[in-house]
C-alpha positions as CSV (number, residue, x, y, z in Angstrom):
1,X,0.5,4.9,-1.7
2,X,-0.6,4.0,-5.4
3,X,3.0,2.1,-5.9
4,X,5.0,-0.9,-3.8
5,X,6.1,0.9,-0.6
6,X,9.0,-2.0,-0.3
7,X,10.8,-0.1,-3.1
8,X,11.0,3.5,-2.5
9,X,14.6,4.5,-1.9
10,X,16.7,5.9,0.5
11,X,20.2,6.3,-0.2
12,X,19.9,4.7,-3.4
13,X,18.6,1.4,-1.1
14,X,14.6,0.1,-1.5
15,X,12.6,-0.2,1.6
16,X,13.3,-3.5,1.4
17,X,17.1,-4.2,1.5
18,X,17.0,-1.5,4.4
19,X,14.9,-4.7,6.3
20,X,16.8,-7.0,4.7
21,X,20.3,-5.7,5.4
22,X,18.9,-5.3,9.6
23,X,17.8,-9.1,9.4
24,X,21.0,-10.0,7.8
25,X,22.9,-10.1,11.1
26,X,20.3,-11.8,13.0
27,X,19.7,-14.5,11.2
28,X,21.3,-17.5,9.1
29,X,19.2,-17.2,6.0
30,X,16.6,-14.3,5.2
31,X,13.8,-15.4,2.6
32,X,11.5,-13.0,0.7
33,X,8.2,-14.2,0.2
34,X,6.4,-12.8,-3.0
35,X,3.9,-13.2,-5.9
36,X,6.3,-11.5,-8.3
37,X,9.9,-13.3,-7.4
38,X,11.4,-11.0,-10.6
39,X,10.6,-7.7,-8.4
40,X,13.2,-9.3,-6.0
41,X,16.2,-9.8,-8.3
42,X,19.5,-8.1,-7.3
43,X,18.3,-8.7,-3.3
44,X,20.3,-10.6,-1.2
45,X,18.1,-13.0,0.2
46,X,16.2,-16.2,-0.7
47,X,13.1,-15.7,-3.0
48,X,9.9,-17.9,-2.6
49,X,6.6,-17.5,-4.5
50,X,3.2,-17.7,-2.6
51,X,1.8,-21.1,-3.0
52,X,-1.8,-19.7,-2.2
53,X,-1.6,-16.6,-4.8
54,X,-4.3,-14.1,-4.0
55,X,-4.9,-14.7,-0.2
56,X,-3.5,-12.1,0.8
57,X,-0.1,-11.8,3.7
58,X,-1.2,-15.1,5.2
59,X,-0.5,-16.9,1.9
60,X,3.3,-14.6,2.2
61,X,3.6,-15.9,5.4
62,X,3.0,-19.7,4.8
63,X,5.5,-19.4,1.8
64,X,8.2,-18.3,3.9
65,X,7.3,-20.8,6.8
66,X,7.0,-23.5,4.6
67,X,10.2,-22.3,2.9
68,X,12.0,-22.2,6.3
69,X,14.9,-24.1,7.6
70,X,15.6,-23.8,11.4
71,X,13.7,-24.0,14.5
72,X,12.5,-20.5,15.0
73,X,11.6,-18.0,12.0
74,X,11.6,-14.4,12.0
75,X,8.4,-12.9,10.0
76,X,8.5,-9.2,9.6
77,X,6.9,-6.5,6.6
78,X,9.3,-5.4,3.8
79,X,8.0,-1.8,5.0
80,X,9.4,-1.7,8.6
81,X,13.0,-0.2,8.4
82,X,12.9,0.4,11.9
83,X,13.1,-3.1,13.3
84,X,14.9,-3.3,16.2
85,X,17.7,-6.2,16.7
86,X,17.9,-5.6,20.5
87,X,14.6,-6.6,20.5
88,X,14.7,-9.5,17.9
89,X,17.2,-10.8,20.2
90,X,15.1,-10.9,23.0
91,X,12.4,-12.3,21.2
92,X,14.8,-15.0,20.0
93,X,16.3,-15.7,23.1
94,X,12.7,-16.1,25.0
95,X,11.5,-18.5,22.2
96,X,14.4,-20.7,23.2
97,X,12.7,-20.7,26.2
98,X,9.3,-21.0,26.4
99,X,6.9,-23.6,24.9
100,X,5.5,-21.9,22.4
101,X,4.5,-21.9,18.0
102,X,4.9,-18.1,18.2
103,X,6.1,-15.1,20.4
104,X,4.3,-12.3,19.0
105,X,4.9,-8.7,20.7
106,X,1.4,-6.6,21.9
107,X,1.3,-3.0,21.0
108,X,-1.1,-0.6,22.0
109,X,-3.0,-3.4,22.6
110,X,-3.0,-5.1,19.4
111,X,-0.7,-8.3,18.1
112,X,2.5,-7.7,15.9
113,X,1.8,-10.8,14.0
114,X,4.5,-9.1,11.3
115,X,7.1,-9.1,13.7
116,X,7.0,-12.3,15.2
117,X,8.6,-15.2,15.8
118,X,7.3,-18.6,14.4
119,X,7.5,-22.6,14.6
120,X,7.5,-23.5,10.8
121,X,7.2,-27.2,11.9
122,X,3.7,-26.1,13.6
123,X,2.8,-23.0,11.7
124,X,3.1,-23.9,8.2
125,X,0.9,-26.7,8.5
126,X,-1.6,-24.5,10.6
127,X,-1.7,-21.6,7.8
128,X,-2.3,-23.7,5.1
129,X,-4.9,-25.5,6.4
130,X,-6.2,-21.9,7.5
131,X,-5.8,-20.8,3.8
132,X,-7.3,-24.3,2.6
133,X,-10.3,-23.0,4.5
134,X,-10.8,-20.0,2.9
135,X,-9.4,-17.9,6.1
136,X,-7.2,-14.6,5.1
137,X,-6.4,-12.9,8.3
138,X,-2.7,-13.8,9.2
139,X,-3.9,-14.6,12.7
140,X,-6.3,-17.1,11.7
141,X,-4.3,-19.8,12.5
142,X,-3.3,-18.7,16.1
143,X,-6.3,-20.3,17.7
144,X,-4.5,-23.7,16.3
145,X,-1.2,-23.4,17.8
146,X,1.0,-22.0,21.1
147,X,1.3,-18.6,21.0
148,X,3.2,-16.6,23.5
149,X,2.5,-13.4,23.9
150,X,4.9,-10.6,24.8
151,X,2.8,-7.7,26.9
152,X,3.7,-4.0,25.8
153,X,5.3,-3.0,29.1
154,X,7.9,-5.9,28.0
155,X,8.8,-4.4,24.8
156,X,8.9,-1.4,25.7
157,X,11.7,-1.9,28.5
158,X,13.8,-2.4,24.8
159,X,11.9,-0.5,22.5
160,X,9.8,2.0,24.5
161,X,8.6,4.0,21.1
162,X,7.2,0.7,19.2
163,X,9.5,2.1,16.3
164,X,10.4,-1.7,15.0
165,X,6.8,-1.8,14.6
166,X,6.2,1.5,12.5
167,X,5.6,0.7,9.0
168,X,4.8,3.2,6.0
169,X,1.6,2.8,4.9
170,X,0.6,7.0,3.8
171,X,2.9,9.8,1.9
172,X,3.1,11.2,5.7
173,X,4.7,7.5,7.2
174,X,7.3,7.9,4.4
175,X,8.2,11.5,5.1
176,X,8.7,10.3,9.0
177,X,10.9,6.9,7.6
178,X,13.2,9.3,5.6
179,X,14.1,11.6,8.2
180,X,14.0,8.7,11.0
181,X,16.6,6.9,9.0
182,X,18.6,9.9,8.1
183,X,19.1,10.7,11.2
């Protein structure tokens, strides 16, 4: 898109806060994960710098699991205004439940590893040693923990478009997040 997606505006509010604000009432704390923590002042939420700068989301993600408090951790892009918390709940509520590192939704046949739930106690330790070896992808660790995985015909009984999992990534996405959220 040639600039950060997180802070185009609508309604005078950045991508960002739009997430933020929707986590807000989920959650007890909502961290930011960054390289440049001064691109985050004015946002309500906790601000953490990647510890592995330069590798990519799975050095984002192992700064806010390290970072982390509780139990359970909810990871999510700054560019999906569309999360759902119906489904977030559910999520949360079958994490309670199962034994598993990370309950990650399957959409169109691919993993939502950006909205997903995650162990910190077990994941931060398995992403960093995944970054330590060099490994980018933010599923590289998965082979290295629990994962549960939630089959589309699940989420869609809450979320039957896969809008929580729409992001903008192209002038077009953007165009489709302005109306979807004006409306």
């Amino acid at each position: 898109m040639g600039i950060d997606k997180r802070f185009l505006t609508i309604h005078a509010q950045p991508l960002v806060v739009w997430v933020v604000e929707r986590l807000r009432a989920l959650v007890d704390e909502v961290i930011v994960a960054t390289l440049d923590p001064t691109m985050f002042n004015g946002i309500e939420a906790r601000v953490v710098t990647d510890m592995y700068p330069g590798q990519g989301v799975l050095a984002g993600l192992h700064a806010g699991l390290a970072a982390a408090q509780g139990e359970w951790t909810v990871i999510v892009a700054g560019d999906m205004p569309l999360l759902d918390p119906a489904l977030l709940n559910a999520m949360m509520c079958l994490a309670q439940d199962c034994e598993a590192d990370i309950v990650v939704p399957q959409w169109h046949g691919e993993l939502e590893p950006l909205h997903a739930l995650y162990r910190p106690s077990a994941c931060a330790p398995a992403a960093e040693a995944a970054l330590r070896a060099g490994k980018q992808r933010i599923v590289a660790f998965y082979p290295d923990v629990r994962v549960h995985i939630i089959p589309q015909a699940n989420v869609a009984q809450i979320d039957p478009t896969g809008r929580s999992f729409f992001n903008v990534n192209t002038p077009e996405d953007w165009e489709l997040a302005k109306r979807l959220l004006n409306s």
